[in-house]
Residue frames relative to the residue before (quaternion, step in Angstrom):
aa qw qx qy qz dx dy dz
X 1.0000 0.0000 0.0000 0.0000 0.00 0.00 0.00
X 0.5885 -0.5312 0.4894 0.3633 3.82 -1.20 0.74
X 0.2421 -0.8059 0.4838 0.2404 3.48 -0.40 1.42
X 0.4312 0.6077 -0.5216 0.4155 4.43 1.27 0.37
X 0.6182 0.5786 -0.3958 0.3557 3.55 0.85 -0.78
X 0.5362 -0.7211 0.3486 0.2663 3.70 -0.94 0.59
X 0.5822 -0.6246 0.3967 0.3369 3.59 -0.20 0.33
X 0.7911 -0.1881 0.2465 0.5272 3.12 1.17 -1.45
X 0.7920 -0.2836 0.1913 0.5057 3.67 -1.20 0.69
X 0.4987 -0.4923 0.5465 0.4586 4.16 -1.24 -0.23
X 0.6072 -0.3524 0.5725 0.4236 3.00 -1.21 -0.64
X 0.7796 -0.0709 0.2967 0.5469 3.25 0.50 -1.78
X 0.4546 0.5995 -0.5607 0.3456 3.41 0.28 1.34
X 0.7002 -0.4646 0.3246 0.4341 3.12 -1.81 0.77
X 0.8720 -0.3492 0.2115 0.2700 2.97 -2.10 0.69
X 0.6979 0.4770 -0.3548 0.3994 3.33 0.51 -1.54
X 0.6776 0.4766 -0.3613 0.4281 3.61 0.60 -1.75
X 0.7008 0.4708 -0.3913 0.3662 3.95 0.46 -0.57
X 0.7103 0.4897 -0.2903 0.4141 3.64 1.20 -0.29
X 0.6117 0.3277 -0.2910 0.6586 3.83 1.80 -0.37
X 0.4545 0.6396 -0.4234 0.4529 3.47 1.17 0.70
X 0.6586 0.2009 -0.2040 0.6959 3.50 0.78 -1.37
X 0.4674 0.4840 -0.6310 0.3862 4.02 0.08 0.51
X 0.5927 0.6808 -0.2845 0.3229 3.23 1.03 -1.48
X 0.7010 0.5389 -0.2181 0.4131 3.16 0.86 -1.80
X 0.8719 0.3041 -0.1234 0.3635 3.59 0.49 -1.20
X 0.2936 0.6680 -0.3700 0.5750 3.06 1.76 0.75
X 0.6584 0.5897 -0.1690 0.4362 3.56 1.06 -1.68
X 0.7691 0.3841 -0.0165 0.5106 3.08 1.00 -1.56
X 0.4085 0.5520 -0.3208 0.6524 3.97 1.64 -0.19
X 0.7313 0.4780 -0.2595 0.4115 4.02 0.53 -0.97
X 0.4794 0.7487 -0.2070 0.4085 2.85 1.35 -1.51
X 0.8271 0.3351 0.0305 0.4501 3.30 -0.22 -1.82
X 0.8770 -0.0344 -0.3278 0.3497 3.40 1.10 0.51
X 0.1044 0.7695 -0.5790 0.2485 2.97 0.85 1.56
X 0.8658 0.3637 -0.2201 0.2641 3.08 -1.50 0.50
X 0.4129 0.7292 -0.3440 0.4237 3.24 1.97 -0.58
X 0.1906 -0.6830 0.6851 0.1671 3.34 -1.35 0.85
X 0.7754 0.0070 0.1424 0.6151 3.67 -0.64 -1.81
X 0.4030 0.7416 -0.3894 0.3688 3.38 1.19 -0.19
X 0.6711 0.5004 -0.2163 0.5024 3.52 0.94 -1.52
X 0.5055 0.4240 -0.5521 0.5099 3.70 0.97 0.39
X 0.3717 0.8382 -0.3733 0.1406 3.25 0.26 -1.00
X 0.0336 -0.8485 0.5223 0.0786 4.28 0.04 1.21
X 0.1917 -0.6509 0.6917 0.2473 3.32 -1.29 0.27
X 0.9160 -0.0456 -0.0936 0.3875 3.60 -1.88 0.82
X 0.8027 -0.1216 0.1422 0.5663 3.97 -0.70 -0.63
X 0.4092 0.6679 -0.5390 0.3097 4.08 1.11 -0.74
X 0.2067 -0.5704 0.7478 0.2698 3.75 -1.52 0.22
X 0.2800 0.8006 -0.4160 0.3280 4.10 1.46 -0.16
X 0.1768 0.6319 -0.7518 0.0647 3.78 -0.68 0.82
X 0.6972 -0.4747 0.4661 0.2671 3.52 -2.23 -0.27
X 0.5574 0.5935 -0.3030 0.4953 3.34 1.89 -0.48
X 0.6458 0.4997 -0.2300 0.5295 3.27 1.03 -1.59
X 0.7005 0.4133 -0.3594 0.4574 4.17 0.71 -0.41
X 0.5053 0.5825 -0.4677 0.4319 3.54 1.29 -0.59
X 0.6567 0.6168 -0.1404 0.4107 3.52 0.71 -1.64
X 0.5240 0.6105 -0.2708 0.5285 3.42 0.85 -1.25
X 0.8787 0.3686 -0.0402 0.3006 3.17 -0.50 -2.08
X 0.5274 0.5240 -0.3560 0.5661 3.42 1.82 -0.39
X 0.3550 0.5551 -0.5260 0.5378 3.76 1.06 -0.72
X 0.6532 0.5576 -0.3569 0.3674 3.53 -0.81 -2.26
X 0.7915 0.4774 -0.2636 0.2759 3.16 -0.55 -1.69
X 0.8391 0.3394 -0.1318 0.4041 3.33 0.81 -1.52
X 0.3910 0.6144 -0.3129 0.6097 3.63 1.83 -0.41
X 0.7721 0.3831 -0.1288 0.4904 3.68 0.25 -0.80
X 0.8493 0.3323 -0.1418 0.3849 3.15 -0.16 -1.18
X 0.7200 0.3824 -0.1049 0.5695 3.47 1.57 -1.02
X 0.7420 0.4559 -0.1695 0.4614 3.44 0.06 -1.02
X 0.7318 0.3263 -0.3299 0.4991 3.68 0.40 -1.18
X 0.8280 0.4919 -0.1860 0.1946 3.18 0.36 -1.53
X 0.7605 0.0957 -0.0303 0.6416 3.34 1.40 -0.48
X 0.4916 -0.7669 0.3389 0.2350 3.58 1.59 1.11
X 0.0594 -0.8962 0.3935 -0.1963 3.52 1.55 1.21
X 0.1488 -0.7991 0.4824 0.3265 2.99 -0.71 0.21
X 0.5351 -0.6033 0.4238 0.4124 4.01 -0.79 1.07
X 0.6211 -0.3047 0.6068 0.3914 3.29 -2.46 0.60
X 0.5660 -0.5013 0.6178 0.2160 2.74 -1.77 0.74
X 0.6351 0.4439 -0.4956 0.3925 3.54 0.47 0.31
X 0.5413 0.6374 -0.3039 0.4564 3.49 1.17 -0.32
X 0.7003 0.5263 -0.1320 0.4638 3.06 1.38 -1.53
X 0.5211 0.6242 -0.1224 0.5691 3.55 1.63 -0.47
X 0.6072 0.6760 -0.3085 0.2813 3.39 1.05 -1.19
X 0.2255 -0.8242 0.4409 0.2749 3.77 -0.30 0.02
X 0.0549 0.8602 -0.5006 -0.0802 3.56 1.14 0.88
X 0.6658 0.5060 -0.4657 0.2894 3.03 0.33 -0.64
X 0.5564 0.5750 -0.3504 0.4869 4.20 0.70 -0.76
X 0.7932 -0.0851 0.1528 0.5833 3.32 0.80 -1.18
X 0.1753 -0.6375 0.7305 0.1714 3.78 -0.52 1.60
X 0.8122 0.2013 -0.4309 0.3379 3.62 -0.64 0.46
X 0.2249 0.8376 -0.4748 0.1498 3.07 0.60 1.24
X 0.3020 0.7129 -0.4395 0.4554 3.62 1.46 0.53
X 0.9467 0.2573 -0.0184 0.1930 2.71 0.42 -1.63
X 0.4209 0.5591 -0.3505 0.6224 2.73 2.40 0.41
X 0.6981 0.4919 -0.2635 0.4486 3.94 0.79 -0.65
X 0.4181 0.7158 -0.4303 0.3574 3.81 1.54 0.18
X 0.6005 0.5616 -0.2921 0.4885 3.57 1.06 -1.38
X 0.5546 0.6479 -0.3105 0.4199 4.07 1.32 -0.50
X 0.8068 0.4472 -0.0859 0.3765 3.40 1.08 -1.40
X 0.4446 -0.5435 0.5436 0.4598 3.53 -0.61 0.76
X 0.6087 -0.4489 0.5355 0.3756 3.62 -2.05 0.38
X 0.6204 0.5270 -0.3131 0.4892 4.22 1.17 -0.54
X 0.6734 0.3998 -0.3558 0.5100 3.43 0.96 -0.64
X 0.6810 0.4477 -0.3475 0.4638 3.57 0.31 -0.86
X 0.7377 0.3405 -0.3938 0.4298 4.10 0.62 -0.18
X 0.3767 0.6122 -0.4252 0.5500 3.55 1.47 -0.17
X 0.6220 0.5882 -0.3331 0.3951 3.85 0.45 -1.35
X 0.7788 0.3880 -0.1654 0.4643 3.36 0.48 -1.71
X 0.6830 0.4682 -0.3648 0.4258 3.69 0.43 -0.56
X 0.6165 0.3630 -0.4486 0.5357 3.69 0.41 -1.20
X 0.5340 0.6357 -0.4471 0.3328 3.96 0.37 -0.09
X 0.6718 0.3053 -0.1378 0.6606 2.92 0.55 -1.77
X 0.6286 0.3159 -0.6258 0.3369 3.88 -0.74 0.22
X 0.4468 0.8051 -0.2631 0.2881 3.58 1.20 -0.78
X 0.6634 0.5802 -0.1001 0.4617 2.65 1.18 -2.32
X 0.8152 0.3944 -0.1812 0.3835 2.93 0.34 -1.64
X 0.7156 0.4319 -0.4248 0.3478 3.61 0.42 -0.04
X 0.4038 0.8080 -0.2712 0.3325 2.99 1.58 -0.26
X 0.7654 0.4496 -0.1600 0.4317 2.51 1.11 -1.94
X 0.7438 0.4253 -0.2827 0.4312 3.54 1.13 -1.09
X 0.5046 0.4819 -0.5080 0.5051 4.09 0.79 0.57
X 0.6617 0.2983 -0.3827 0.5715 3.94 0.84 -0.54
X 0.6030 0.3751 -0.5261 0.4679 3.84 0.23 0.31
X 0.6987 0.4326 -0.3846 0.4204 4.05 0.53 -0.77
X 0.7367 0.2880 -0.3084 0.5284 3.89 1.28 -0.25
X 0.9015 -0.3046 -0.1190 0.2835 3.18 0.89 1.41
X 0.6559 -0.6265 0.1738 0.3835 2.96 0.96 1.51
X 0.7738 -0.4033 0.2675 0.4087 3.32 -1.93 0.04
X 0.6712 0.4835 -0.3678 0.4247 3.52 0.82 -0.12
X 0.4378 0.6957 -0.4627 0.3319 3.69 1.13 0.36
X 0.4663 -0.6379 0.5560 0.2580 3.28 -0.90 1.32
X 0.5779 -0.5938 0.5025 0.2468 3.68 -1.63 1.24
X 0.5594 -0.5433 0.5338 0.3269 3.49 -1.38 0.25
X 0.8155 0.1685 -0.2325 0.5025 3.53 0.57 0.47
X 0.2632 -0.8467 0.4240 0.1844 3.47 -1.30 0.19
X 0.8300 -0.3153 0.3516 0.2968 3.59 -1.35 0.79
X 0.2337 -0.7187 0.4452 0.4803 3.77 -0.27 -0.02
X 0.5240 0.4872 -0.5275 0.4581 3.81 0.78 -0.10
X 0.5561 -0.6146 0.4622 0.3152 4.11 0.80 0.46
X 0.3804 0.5208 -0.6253 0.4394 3.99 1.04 0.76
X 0.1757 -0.6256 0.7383 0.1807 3.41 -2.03 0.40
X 0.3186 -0.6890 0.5870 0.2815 3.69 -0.95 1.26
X 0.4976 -0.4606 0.6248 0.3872 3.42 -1.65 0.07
X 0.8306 -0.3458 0.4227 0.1086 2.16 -2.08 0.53
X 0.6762 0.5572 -0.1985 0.4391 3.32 1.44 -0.90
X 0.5881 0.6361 -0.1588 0.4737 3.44 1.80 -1.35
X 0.7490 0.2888 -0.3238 0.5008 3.19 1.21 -0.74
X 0.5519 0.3773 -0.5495 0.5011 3.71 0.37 0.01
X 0.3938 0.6493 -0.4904 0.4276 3.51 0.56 -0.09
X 0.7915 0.4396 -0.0717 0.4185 3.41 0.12 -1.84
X 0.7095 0.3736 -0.3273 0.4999 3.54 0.84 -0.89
X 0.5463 0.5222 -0.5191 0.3992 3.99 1.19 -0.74
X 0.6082 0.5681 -0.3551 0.4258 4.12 1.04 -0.51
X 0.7262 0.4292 -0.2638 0.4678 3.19 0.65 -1.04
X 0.6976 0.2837 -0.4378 0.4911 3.60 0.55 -0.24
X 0.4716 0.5118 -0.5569 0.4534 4.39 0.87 -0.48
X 0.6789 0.3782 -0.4471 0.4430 4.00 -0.16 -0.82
X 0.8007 0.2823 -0.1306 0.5120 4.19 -0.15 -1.20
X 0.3199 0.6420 -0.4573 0.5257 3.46 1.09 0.97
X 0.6974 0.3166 -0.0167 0.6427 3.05 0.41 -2.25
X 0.5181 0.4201 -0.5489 0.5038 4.31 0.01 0.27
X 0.8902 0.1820 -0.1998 0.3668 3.71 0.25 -0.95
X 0.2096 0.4729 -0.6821 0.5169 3.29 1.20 1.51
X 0.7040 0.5194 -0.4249 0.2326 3.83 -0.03 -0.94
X 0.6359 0.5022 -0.3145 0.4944 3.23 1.46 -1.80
X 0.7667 0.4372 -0.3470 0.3171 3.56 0.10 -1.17
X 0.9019 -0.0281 -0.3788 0.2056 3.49 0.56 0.08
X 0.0038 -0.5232 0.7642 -0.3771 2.98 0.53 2.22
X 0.8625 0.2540 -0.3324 0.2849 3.60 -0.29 -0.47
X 0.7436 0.3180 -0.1713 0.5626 4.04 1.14 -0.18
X 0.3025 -0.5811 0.6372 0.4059 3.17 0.91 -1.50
X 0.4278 0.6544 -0.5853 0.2147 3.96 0.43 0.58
X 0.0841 -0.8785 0.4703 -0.0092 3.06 -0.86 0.59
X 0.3771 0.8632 -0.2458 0.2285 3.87 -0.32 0.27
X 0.0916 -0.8072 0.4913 0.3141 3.58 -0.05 0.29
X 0.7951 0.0562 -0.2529 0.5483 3.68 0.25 0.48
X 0.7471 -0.4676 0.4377 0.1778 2.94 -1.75 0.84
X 0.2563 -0.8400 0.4273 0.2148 3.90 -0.32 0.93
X 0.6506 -0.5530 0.2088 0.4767 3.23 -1.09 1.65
X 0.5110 0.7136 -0.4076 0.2521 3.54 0.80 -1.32
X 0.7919 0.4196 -0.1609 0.4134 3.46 0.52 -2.11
């Protein structure tokens, strides 16, 4: 991870920096939990079809859907553009078991650097209360705020999934990432 990026939320800073803060954090702690993973990072626990590859993949989707597309009406990676959702809307998470463990963290980062700049040009052309670059099908646009909102969910739920995967496969464990790593 980019050692300038914060670790976690301020203490006491304005809204925006606390929301790409706790993004920050569970990004930190999403990285964390699958570093190092070879064929391992396929790896299921109990009835789940859920691996660490298929969340890497997943969350790179997330990253670039969100962070890119809505928010500043990006235009997707050409792997996205490629994607065959329609045949198969879970087609991330069936096409993970395809990708080297280097491709699939390459995937998520060039995402998340994506994401994040995204997010901070739609906050410099008008803060957290800027309507998204797309709309809802009932024709609402969330702010800017809703979606860092949404993505601080989407990474807390498939956070806590890849505490489960990772230690079925090592025994790591942890809610944040040590200063060390």
């Amino acid at each position: 991870m980019d050692t300038h990026i914060p670790h976690e939320p301020p203490a006491a800073g304005t809204e925006f920096d606390t929301l790409m803060g706790s993004i920050e954090r569970q990004r930190r702690t999403f990285a964390w939990k699958c570093d190092g993973l070879d064929a391992a990072g396929q790896h299921r626990v109990g009835a789940s079809t859920m691996t660490l590859g298929g969340l890497l993949k997943h969350l790179a989707w997330v990253e670039d859907d969100y962070g890119h597309r809505r928010v500043l009406k990006g235009e997707l990676d050409t792997v996205w553009k490629d994607a065959d959702f329609g045949a198969n809307p879970d087609w991330e998470w069936a096409t993970s078991a395809n990708d080297s463990p280097g491709e699939l963290h390459a995937l998520w980062e060039a995402a998340v650097s994506r994401s994040r700049a995204a997010f901070a040009e739609a906050y410099a052309l008008g803060g957290l209360d800027r309507p998204a670059a797309f709309s809802w099908a009932d024709g609402k646009s969330p702010s800017l705020r809703r979606l860092a909102v949404d993505l601080i969910e989407e990474y807390a739920r498939h956070t806590g999934h890849a505490d489960l995967l990772r230690e079925a496969v090592d025994g790591r464990v942890g809610e944040d990432a040590p200063d060390s790593w």
